[in-house]
ZAMARGU-4260 file (C-alpha; in steps of 0.2 Angstrom, whole numbers, plus 5000, padded with zeros to 4 digits):
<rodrens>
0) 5422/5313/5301 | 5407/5319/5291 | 5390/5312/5286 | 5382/5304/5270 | 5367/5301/5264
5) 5364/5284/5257 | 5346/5279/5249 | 5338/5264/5253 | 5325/5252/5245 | 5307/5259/5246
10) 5312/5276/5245 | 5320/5279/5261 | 5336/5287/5267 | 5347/5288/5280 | 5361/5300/5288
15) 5376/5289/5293 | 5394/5294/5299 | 5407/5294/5284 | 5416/5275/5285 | 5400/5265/5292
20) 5399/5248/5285 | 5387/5243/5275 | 5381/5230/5289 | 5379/5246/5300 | 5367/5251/5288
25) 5357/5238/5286 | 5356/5235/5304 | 5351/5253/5308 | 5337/5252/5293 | 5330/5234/5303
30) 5336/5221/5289 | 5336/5205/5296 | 5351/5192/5293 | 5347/5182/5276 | 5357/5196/5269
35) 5373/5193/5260 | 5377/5208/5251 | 5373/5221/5244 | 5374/5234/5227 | 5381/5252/5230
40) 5376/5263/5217 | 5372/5247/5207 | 5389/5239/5210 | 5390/5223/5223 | 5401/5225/5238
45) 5403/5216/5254 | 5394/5220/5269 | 5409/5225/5277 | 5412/5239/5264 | 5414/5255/5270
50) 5404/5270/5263 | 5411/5285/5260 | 5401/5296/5247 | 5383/5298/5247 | 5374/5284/5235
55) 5361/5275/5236 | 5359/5255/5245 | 5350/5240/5237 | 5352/5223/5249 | 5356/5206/5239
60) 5347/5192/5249 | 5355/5175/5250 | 5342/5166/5242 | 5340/5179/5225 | 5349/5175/5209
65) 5363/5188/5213 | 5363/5179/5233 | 5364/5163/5224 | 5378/5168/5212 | 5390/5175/5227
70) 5385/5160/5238 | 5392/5148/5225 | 5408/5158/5222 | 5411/5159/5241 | 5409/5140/5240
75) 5422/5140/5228 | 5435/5149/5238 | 5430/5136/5253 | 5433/5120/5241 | 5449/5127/5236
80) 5454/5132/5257 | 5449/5112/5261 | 5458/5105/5246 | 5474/5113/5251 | 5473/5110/5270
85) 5472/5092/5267 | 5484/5091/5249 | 5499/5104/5252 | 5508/5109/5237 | 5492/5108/5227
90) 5491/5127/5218 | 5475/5137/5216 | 5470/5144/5197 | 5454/5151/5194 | 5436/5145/5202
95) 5422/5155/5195 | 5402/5149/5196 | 5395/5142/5183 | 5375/5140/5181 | 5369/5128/5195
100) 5385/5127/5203 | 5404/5134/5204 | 5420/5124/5200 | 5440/5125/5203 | 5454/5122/5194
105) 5469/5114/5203 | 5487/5111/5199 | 5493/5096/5205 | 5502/5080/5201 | 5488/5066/5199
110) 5469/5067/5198 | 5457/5069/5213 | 5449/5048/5218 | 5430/5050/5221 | 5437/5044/5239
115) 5448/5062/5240 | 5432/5071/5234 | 5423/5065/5250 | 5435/5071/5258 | 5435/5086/5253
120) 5418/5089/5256 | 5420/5082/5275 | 5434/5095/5276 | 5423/5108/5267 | 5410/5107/5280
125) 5422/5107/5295 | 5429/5125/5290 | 5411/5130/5286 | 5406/5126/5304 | 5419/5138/5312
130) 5412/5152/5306 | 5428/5161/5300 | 5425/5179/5296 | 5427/5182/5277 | 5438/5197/5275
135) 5444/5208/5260 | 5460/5218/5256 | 5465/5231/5244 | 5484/5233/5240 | 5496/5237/5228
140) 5496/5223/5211 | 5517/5220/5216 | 5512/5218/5235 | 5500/5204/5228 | 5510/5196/5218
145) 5526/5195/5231 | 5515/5186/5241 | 5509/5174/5228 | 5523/5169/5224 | 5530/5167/5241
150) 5517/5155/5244 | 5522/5149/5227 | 5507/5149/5216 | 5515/5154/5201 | 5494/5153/5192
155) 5493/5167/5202 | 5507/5177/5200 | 5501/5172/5181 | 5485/5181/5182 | 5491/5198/5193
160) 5504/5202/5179 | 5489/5201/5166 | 5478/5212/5177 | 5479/5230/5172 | 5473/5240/5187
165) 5488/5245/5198 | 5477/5240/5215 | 5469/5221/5218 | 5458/5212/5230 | 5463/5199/5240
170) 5451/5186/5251 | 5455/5177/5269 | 5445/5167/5280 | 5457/5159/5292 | 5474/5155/5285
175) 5470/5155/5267 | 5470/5168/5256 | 5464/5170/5238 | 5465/5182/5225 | 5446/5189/5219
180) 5437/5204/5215 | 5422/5198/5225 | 5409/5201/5234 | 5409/5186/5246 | 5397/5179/5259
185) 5403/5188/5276 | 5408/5172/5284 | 5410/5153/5279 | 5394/5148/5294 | 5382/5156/5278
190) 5387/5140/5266 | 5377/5125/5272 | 5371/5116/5257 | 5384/5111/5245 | 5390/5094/5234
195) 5405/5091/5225 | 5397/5082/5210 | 5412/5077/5199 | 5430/5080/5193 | 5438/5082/5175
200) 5455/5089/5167 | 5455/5106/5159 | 5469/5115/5151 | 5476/5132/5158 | 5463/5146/5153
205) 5455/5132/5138 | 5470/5132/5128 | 5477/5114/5124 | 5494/5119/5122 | 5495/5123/5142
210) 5496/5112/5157 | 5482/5101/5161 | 5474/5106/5176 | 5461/5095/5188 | 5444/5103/5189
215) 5432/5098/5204 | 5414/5103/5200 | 5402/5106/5216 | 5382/5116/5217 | 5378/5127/5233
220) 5362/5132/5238 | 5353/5143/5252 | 5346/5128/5259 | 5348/5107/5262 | 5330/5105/5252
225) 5335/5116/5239 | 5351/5107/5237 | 5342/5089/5238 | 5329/5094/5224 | 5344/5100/5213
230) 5354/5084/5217 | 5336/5075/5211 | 5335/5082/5195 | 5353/5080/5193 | 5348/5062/5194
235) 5335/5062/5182 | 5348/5071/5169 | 5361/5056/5170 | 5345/5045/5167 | 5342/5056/5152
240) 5358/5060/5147 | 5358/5056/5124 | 5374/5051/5125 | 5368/5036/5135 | 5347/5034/5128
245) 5359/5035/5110 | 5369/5020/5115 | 5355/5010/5126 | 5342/5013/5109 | 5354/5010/5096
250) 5354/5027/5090 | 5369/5034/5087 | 5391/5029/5091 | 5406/5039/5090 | 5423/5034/5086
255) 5439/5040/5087 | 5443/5038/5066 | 5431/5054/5065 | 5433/5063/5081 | 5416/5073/5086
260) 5406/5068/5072 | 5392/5055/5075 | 5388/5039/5067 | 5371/5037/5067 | 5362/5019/5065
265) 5348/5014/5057 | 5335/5020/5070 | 5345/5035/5074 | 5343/5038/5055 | 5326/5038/5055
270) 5323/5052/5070 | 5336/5061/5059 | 5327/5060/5045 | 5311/5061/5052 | 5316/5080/5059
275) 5321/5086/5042 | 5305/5078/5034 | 5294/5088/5047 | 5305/5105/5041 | 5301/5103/5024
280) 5285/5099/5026 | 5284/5115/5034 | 5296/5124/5020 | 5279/5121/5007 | 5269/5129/5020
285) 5279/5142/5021 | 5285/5147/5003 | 5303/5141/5005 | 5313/5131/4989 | 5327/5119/4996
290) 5343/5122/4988 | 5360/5111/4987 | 5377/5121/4986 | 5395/5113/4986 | 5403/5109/5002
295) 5420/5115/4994 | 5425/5134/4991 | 5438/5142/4985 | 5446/5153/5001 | 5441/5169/4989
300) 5425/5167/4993 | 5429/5166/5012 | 5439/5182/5011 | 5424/5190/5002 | 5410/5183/5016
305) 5421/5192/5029 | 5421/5172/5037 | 5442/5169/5034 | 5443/5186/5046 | 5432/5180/5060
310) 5430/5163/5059 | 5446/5154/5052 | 5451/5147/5068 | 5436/5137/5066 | 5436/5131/5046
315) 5445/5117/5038 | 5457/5118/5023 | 5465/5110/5010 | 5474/5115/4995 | 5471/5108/4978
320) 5480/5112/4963 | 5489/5126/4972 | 5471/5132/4975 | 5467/5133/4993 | 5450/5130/4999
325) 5441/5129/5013 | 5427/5118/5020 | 5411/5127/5023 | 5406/5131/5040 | 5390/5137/5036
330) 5378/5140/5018 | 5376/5158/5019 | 5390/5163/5007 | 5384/5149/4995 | 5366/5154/4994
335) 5370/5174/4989 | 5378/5164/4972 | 5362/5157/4968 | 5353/5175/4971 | 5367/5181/4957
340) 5365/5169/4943 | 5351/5180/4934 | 5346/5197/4934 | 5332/5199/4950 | 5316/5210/4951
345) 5307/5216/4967 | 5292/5202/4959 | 5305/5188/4964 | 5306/5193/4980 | 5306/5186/4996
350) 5315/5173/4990 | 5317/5160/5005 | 5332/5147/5002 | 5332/5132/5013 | 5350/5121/5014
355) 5350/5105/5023 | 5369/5103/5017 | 5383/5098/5028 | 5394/5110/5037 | 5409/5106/5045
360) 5417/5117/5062 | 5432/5115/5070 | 5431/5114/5090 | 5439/5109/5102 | 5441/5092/5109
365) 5440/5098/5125 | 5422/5108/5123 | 5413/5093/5111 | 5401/5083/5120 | 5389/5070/5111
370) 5377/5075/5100 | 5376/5093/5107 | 5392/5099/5101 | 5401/5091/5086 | 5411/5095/5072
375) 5401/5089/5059 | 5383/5093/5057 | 5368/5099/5046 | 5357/5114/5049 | 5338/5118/5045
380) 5347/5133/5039 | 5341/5146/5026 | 5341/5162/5022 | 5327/5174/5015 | 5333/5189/5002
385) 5319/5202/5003 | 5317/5222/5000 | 5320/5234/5012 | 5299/5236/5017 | 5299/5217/5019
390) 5308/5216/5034 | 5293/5218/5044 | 5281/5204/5035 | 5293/5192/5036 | 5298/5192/5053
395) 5281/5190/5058 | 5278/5176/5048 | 5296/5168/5056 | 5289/5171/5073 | 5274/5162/5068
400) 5282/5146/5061 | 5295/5149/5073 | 5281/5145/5088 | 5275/5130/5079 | 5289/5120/5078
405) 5293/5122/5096 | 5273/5118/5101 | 5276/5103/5090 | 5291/5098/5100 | 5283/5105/5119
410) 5295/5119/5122 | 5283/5126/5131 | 5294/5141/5137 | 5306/5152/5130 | 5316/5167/5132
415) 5325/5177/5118 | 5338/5191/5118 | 5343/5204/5106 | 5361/5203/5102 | 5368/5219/5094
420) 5385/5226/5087 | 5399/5218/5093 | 5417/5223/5095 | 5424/5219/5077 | 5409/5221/5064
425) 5407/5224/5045 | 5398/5241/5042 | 5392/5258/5047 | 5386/5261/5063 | 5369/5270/5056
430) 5367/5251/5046 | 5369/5243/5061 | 5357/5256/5071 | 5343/5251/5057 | 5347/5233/5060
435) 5345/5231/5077 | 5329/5244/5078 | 5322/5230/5064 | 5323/5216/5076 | 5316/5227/5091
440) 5301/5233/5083 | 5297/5215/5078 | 5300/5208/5093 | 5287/5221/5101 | 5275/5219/5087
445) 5273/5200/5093 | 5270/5206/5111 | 5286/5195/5114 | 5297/5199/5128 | 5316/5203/5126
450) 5334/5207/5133 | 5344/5214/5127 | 5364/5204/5123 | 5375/5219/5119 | 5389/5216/5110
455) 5385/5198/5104 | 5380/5199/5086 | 5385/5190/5073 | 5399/5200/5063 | 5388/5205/5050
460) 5372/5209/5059 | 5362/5209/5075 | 5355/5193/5080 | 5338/5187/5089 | 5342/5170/5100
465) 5329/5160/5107 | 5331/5149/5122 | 5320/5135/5127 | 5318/5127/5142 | 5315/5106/5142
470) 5305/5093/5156 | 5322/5096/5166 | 5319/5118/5165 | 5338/5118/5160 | 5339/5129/5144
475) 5344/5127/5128 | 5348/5140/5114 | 5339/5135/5097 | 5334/5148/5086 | 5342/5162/5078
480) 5337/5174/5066 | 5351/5186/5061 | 5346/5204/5050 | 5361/5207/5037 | 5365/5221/5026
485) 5381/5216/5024 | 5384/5202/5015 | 5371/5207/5000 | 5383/5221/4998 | 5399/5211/4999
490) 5392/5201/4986 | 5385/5216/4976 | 5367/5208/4975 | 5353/5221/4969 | 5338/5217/4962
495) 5325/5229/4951 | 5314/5239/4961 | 5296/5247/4952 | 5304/5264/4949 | 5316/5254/4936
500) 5333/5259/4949 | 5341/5244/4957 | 5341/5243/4977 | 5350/5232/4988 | 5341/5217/4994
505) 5342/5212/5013 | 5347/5196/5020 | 5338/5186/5034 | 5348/5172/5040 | 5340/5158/5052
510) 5336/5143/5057 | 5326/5133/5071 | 5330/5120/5077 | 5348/5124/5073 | 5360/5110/5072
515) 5352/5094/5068 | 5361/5084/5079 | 5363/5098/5094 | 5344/5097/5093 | 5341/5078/5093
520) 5353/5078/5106 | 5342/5089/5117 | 5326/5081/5110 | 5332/5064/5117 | 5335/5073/5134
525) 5320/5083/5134 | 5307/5067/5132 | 5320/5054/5140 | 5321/5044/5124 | 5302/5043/5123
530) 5300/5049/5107 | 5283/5055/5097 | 5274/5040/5088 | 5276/5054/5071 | 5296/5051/5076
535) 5299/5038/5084 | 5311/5026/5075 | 5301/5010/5077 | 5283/5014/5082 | 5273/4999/5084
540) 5280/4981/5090 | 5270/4967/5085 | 5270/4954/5098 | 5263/4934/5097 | 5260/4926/5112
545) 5264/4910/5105 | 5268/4902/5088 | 5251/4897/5082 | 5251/4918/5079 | 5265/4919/5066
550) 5257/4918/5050 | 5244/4933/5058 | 5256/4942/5064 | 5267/4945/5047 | 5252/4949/5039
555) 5248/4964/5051 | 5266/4969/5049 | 5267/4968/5032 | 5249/4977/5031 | 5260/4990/5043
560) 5276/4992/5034 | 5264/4996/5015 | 5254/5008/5027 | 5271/5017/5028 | 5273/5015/5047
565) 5289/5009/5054 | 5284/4992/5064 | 5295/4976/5070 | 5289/4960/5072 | 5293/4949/5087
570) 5288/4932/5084 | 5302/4926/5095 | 5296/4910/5109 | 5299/4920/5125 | 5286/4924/5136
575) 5274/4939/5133 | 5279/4949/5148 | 5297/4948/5142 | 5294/4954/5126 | 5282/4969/5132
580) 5296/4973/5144 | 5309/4975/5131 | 5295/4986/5118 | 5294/4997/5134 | 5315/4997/5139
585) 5315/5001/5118 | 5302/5015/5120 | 5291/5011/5105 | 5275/5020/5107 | 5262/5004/5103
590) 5265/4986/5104 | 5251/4975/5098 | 5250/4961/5108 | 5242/4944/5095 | 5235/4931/5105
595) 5223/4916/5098 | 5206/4929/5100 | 5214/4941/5089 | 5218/4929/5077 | 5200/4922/5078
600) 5193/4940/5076 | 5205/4947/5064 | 5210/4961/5078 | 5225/4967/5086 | 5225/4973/5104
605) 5235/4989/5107 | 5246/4992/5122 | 5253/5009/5123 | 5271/5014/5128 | 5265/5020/5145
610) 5256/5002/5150 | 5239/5005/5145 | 5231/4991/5136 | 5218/4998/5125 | 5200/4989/5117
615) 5205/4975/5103 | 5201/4986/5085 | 5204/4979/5066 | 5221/4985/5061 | 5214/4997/5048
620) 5204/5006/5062 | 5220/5005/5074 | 5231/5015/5060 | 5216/5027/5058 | 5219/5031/5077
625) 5237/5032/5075 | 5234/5044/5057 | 5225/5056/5068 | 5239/5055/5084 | 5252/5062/5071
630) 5240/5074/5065 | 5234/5080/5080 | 5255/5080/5085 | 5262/5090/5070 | 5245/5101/5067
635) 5241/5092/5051 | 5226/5087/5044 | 5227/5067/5045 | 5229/5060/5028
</rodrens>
């Protein structure tokens, strides 16, 4: 039979006989049970692989991020074993994990009832107390797909005659059998803490011309607390989800005449507006000039960009005096004619172009969701043309304004990732090299930590990403900045450097926030609605106790509203408590409660959104206090 040598964690090895199981191993080496799996020469197996080569062992516990990951795809296969045991004829397609959780796609004639989801979890947690032994078997891809589609799942007769490698991987536990590449969980008695949390229709592999499939949703975890604090904060997102704070505060509405693209209302305007004003506040801080370029291109400019290639799927057209034209998806393209209109020396430069303007993307309806993904949208987008020995300057100054903003908004916590080259690109490799070496080197100048995201660059250039992590820690990706030597060359942009010879610009691409309405969406999410008094769409309430207080009361409002700050009167004859209820459902920041003494002394007395009542001041003094919150908010100097 033989021996091997197989290294284990810590520096040790062992001498085993040639076939052990992996569970041998770890047993010999004294591992105790929270094991689940385990990397062989960096790949995860079962712990019922047999090893037959020398290499080296690390263990995957069941409560680590790779534990976690196999625990919910084990999870997975037992949703889809209980569905089928209590629905026959139901078929199985695909049920991968997802972060926080795992979900399955069914074929089947009418949707799951909140009723069947119980149970299905009840069934869930009956297989998962026998303890069946969760096995793996390698066979031929025909063997497979005889038995598939004796069983009759045609999905999975589907998916092994797109699967190029002549041997597959099949799962049992019991009865039921799945096709997977695995690793699993070596038996079901290892998944305890689960919840199926909802179910929706999806089309076979995202595409909308296939059937429509019923997808059940669920989270697993390595223990019944764990899984009760996830099913907490799970909670506290529905109570934060926009879609609903956008309808309870008047925000914003959808309708189907303009699918995916948001009508927002007065007060919904105002946040909108309000984020835009605090960019280009910023912009003359930071030496940017605002730009406006057409929504309307002809499709030669498209082909030129590279965008019609990669992105045409994505753009809308229309043809106009048998011109066809296309509806921009983004304002880079636009900007590189601006740059063109006049001869450029190396003096001009940087020059940093800011767009608010409208862009327009095609998605799916199946992947749109409120605010967060929408076809219609603007962008704190710009885009900074610079020379070569620039680079460096100005990413350090992106970095720095990039860091204020998310202060300002308290993202406290980020992580970013390098994108590079991916498969179809624009350029030479040694361009590319350069590029991505740019973006490293900066990155480590600023002492910021990085991954690295091969092979998910833009087209044109590598990209930096930056995700965020709200009250909730779920994250979000907001910033990207994107290096590009492609497009100035496309465009044949040059400018005049000292030694009289003209050199090719370079083009930084990036925005902050990113979407406008992607990021509102997450800001109403991230402080449940409770918006900053500097954003905030009504932020002060004036409040009578009676009517004796009206004529007062206008005049503090109207002494508000020619202040510049965005007040509302309630004068109406309903008790006080009501009408402070209602300010706090509303989330205004400050309502100024007006009672007979503060008529008397010409005072207002301040209430603040969280219920503290604060000392009676003149209304000038008050908006001195509320100058130097804003101030102290957005890091300016109160005006």
């Amino acid at each position: 039979m033989g021996k091997v040598r197989v290294e284990l964690p810590g520096g040790k090895s062992v001498e085993v006989d040639r076939g052990a199981l992996v569970r041998e191993v770890a047993a010999r080496a004294g591992i105790d049970g929270d094991i689940v799996a385990a990397k062989l020469d960096g790949a995860a197996v079962d712990l019922s692989r047999a090893i037959e080569r020398d290499c080296a062992l690390e263990w995957i516990r069941l409560d680590s991020e790779d534990g976690i990951d196999i625990l919910r795809h084990s999870t997975a296969h037992l949703m889809a074993q209980a569905v089928q045991s209590l629905y026959p004829g139901t078929q199985v397609t695909i049920g991968p994990t997802i972060e926080h959780g795992f979900y399955y796609d069914f074929k089947r004639d009418k949707p799951f009832s909140p009723e069947e989801l119980e149970k299905i979890e009840a069934r869930m947690h009956e297989i998962a107390g026998k303890d069946l032994k969760v096995t793996r078997e390698e066979m031929p891809r025909s063997a497979a797909i005889d038995i598939f589609r004796r069983m009759g799942e045609d999905y999975k007769v589907e998916i092994l005659k797109d699967i190029p490698e002549e041997t597959v991987s099949l799962y049992r536990q019991g009865d039921w059998v799945d096709l997977c590449r695995g690793p699993h969980v070596p038996s079901t008695g290892v998944i305890k803490a689960f919840k199926l949390t909802g179910v929706a229709g999806a089309y076979w592999r995202g595409d909308e011309k296939n059937e429509m499939l019923q997808r059940i949703y669920g989270t697993s975890w390595p223990t019944e607390s764990a899984l009760k604090d996830y099913l907490k904060l799970l909670e506290e997102a529905k109570n934060r989800d926009h879609r609903r704070l956008g309808k309870e505060l008047d925000l914003f509405s959808f309708h189907p005449v303009a699918p995916a693209s948001p009508f927002f209302h007065p007060k919904g305007a105002a946040v909108y507006n309000g984020l835009i004003t605090y960019m280009r506040r910023l912009y003359a801080r930071y030496g940017y000039q605002e730009v406006i370029t057409p929504q309307i291109f002809d499709v030669e400019l498209w082909h030129r960009s590279g965008h019609y290639d990669h992105f045409r799927d994505s753009m809308y057209f229309s043809r106009i005096e048998d011109r066809e034209f296309g509806v921009k998806p983004m304002n880079c393209p636009g900007h590189t004619y601006i740059y063109a209109s006049k001869k450029r020396s190396y003096r001009d430069l940087p020059l940093r172009y800011a767009d608010f303007g409208r862009l327009h993307r095609y998605e799916k309806s199946g992947v749109t969701a409120g605010l967060t993904r929408v076809r219609s949208f603007s962008q704190d987008d710009a885009h900074i043309f610079c020379a070569p020995d620039q680079i460096e300057a100005e990413m350090t100054t992106l970095l720095k304004m990039l860091r204020e903003v998310y202060r300002t908004f308290e993202f406290n916590e980020m992580q970013v990732k390098l994108s590079t080259r991916p498969e179809k690109y624009l350029g030479s490799l040694d361009v590319w090299a350069h590029a991505e070496d740019a973006l490293a080197q900066s990155l480590k100048r600023e002492g910021i930590e990085y991954k690295l995201n091969p092979g998910d660059g833009a087209f044109y250039g590598p990209k930096i990403d930056f995700e965020v992590f709200d009250a909730l820690r779920r994250g979000w990706q907001l910033a990207t900045i994107q290096l590009d030597f492609q497009m100035p060359e496309r465009f044949g942009l040059m400018y005049v450097a000292p030694d009289g010879a003209e050199h090719r610009p370079v083009m930084i691409h990036r925005a902050l926030l990113g979407s406008i309405e992607r990021f509102m969406g997450i800001l109403i999410e991230h402080c449940a609605g409770a918006f900053p008094l500097w954003l905030a769409p009504v932020q002060v309430k004036i409040l009578t106790v009676t009517d004796a207080q009206k004529d007062y009361a206008r005049g503090v409002h109207e002494e508000l509203i020619a202040a510049g700050w965005r007040a509302e009167l309630d004068e109406r004859n309903e008790k006080l408590g009501y009408k402070i209820r209602e300010a706090q459902l509303e989330k205004v920041p400050y309502a100024l409660v007006i009672g007979d003494r503060e008529v008397k002394e010409s005072t207002v007395a301040p209430r603040r959104r969280g219920g503290e009542n604060l000392k009676a001041a003149p209304v000038k003094e008050f908006m001195e206090m509320l100058r130097t919150e804003v101030a102290q908010a957005t890091h300016e100097r109160p005006a």
